[in-house]
C-alpha positions, 0 to 999 in steps of 0.5 A: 828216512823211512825209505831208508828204514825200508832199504835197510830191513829189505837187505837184513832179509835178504842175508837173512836168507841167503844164510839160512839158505847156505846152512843145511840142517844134518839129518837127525839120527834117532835115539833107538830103545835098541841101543845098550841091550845086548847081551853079547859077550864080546872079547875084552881084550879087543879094541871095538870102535863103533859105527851108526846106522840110518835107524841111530843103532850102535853098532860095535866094529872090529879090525880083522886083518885089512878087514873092518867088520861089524861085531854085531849083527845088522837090525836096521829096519830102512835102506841107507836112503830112508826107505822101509823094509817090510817087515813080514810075519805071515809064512806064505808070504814071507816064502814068496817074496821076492823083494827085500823084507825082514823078520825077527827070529819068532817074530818076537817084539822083545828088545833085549833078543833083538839087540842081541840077535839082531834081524833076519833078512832075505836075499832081496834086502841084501840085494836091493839098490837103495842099500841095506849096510850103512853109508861107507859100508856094503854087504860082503861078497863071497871074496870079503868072506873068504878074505876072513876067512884064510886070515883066520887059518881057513875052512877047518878053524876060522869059526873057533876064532869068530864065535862067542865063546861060552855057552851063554848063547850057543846051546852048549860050551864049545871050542870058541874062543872069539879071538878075532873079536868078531862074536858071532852068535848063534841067531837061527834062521827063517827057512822058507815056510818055516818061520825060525828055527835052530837058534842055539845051534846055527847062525847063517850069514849072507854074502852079496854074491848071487849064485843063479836065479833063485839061490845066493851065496852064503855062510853058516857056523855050527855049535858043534865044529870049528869049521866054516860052512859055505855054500848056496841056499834059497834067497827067500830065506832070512839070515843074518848079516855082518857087513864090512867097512869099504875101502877107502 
């Protein structure tokens, strides 16, 4: 009988296990303070969706065309594989990099402007192997871009549609009138040694498409105009980023 006993606890063990092991824990996405505190104006007569990343941020998405966007700015502060990205105050040393870091514009600690602006990001981030958009979603290229772009009726006009509209957070009322649903606001940027400036006026966001050994492509909106600006820029500076959903 306890030979029985024994034989019967030793099998409850063993399938015991096995079950355990054919069940895999999820990985636990964290609540983040950041979640709720934005401050962003987005349009309400858009339908957003939302997407997650590694850090629990919530982001809002919106449908452009063919084209699923972020209608926020990027503030994750890992790579998709859990990974830290340092984060780099000192000027001399942020100019020098040339690995992935971010900053926050004036190196602030306040929740509200990080929700709302999100982060700063070299080149290198955007760059790096291990990912830097959340999984199912990359950084876009120059091409995602221009994609946008002509949808929107091209160069000369594309921002009226992709901008915030209001002045709440650009430095004065303009022609925005955010019907893309894209609400792109203005969030300074970090230019080599220079810690942040031009919030209010500017936002600049990178593309994934490198340009030589030291610049990459980029793109930046300006208060003033309706006009998207492209060209190339050091990749040691911090700019936003949108990323975009990948095809399926």
């Amino acid at each position: 009988m306890k030979k029985i006993k024994q034989t019967a606890l030793l099998i409850l063990i063993v399938v015991v296990l096995i079950n355990g092991a054919g069940c895999k824990k999820k990985p636990q996405i964290p609540d983040n303070p950041l979640n709720g505190r934005t401050t962003a104006v987005f349009n309400p007569n858009k339908t957003y969706g939302t997407v997650t990343d590694i850090d629990g941020n919530v982001y809002k998405t919106i449908v452009i065309g063919n084209q699923t966007w972020m209608a926020e700015n990027l503030r994750t502060i890992h790579y998709q594989n859990g990974d830290e990205i340092p984060n780099v105050t000192d000027n001399t040393e942020w100019k020098n990099l040339t690995t992935g870091a971010y900053c926050n514009y004036n190196n602030t600690t306040d929740l509200d402007t990080i929700a709302t602006y999100g982060r700063l990001y070299n080149w290198y981030a955007v760059n790096d192997s291990r990912g830097l958009a959340p999984k199912g979603w990359h950084v876009p290229d120059i091409n995602d871009w221009l994609i946008l772009i002509d949808y929107l009726g091209g160069d000369t006009i594309a921002s009226k549609h992709l901008k915030e509209a209001g002045d709440l957070h650009w430095v004065r009322y303009n022609e925005a009138d955010n019907s893309s649903g894209f609400t792109a606001l203005t969030a300074g940027r970090r230019y080599l040694s220079k810690n942040t400036n031009n919030m209010g006026f500017y936002t600049d966001y990178w593309a994934s498409t490198e340009y030589n050994s030291s610049s990459a492509a980029f793109l930046y909106l300006f208060v003033y105009d309706t006009k998207v600006w492209k060209g190339f820029n050091y990749k040691q500076n911090g700019y936003s980023v949108r990323c975009i959903k990948d095809k399926n």
